[in-house]
N, C-alpha and C positions, 0 to 999 in steps of 0.2 A: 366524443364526436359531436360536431356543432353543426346544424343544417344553418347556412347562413339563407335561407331563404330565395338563392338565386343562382338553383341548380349548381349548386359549388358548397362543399362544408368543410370546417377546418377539427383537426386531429389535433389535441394538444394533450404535453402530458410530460416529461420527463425520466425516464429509468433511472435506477436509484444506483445501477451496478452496472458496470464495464463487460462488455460483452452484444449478440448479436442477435435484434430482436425479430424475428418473423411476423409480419401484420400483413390480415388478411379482412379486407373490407366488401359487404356485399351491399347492395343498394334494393331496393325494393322500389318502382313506382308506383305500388298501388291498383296497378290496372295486370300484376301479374308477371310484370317484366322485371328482370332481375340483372345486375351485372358485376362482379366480383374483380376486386383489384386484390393483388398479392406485392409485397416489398419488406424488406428492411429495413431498420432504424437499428445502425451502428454504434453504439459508445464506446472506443478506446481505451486501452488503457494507456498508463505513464510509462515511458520509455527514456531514461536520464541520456542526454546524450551532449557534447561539444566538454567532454574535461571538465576543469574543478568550477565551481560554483554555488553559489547560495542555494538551498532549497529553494525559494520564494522567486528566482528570477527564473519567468518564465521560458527564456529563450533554451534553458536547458530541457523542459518536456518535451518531448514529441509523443505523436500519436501513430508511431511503430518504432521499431529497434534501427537503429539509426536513420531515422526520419527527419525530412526538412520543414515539416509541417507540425507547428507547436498548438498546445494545449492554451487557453485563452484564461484559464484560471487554474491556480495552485493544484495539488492534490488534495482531496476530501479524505472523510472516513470511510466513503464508497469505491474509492479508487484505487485497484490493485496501483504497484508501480516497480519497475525492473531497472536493475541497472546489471546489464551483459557484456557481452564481448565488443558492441557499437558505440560503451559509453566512453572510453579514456583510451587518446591517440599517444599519452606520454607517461614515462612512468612517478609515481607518487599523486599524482593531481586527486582536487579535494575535495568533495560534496559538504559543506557544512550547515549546519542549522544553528545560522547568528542572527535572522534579523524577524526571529518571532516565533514560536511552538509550530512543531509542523503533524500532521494527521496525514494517515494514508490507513487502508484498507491491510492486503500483504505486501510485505516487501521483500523481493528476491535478488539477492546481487548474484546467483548461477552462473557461471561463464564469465565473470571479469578479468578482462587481463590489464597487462601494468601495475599492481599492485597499488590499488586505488586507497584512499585513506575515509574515511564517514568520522566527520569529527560532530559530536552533540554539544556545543558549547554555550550555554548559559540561560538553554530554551527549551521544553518537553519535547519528547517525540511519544505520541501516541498512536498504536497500531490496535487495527480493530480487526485484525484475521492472524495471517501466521509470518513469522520471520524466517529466513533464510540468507544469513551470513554465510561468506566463501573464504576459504583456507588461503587465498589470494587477496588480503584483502588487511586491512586497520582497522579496528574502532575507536576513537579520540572522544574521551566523552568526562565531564566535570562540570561543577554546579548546574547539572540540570537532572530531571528525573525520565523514566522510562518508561510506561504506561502500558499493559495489554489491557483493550477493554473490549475487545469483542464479546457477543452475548451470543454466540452460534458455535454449536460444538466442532470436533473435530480439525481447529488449528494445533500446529507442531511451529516448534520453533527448534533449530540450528544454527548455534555458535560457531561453527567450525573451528574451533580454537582460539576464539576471538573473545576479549574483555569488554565488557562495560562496567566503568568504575563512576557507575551513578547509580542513587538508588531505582530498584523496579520493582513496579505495582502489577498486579493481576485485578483487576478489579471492572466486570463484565458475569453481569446475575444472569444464571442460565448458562456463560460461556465454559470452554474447555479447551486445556492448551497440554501437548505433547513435547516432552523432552525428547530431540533426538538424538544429542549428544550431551555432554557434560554442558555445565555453564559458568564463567567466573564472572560474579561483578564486583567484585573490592572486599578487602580486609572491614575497610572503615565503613562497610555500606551495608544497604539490608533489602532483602526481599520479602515482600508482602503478599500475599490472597486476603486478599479484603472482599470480590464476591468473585465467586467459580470454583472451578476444578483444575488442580496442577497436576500430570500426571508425570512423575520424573523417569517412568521405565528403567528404574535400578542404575541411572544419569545419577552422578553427584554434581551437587550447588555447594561452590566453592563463595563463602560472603562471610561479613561480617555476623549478622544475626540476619532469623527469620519470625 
């Protein structure tokens, strides 16, 4: 908080996470008088919506579950991001990550209907919390890699039945990730813990090598 010197100051600052902040500002004059402002400072998260398209184009974010008010820049490493029942009006349509590595925080496909496709094609995806893939749903994934790296305990991830046939890294010092069901990613591919905790809860890892 900045006193700009003309009875007016400016609040700047950023949140580094999605979600809804409480700010409460009191004033002091000096002479005893006091007067307290209370507000919000909202951040969004990512909500996929308008059918199949690139990660990177931003006309697919919104900033709620089928929302006509889009996101001004990609998804970060801070940014949960959902794709639900608002995101695909037709059946197969495709989310892919072709035109650069993409990063998000969690990512929950919950509730998708039309049996959506997530193709990962030729560009990382790194996730810095927890996954949640839907029994309703594809993963299309080749020459590219898979990345957990969050450094904060208590993410789980769910394949619901779904493959990825690229390799995946665990690699997030301090982090911890839960099996909630089984996970396959390829014959020819391999899974890593390079830094953290895997905890598979008696889940088999269907891979090439570990």
């Amino acid at each position: 908080l900045t006193d700009n010197g003309n009875n007016t100051a400016t609040l700047s600052g950023t949140p580094s996470l999605a979600g809804t902040y409480p700010v409460e500002l009191t004033v002091n004059d000096g002479n005893g008088g006091t007067a307290t402002q209370s507000f919000d400072i909202e951040l969004p998260s990512y909500y996929w919506v308008g059918g199949s398209g690139d990660w990177n184009d931003l006309s697919h974010w919104a900033t709620s579950s089928g929302g006509s008010t889009n996101h001004t820049n990609v998804p970060s490493a801070n940014d949960d991001v959902y794709f639900d029942v608002n995101s695909f009006s037709n059946t197969g349509q495709t989310v892919s990550i072709s035109a650069g590595a993409a990063d998000c925080k969690t990512m929950d496909w919950t509730g998708v209907t039309n049996a959506p496709a997530f193709s990962i094609l030729g560009n990382d995806l790194n996730i810095y919390g927890s996954l949640t893939f839907s029994p309703n749903m594809t993963v299309n994934a080749s020459s590219s890699d898979v990345y957990f790296k969050s450094t904060e305990t208590g993410n789980t991830i769910t394949f619901a039945g779904n493959k990825i046939n690229d390799d995946v890294y665990f690699d997030g010092v301090g982090g911890s990730w839960s099996l909630q069901d089984s996970i396959t990613i390829g014959s020819t591919k391999k899974l890593t813990v390079t830094n953290g905790t895997l905890n598979t809860n008696s889940n088999s890892i269907n891979t090439g090598s570990i």
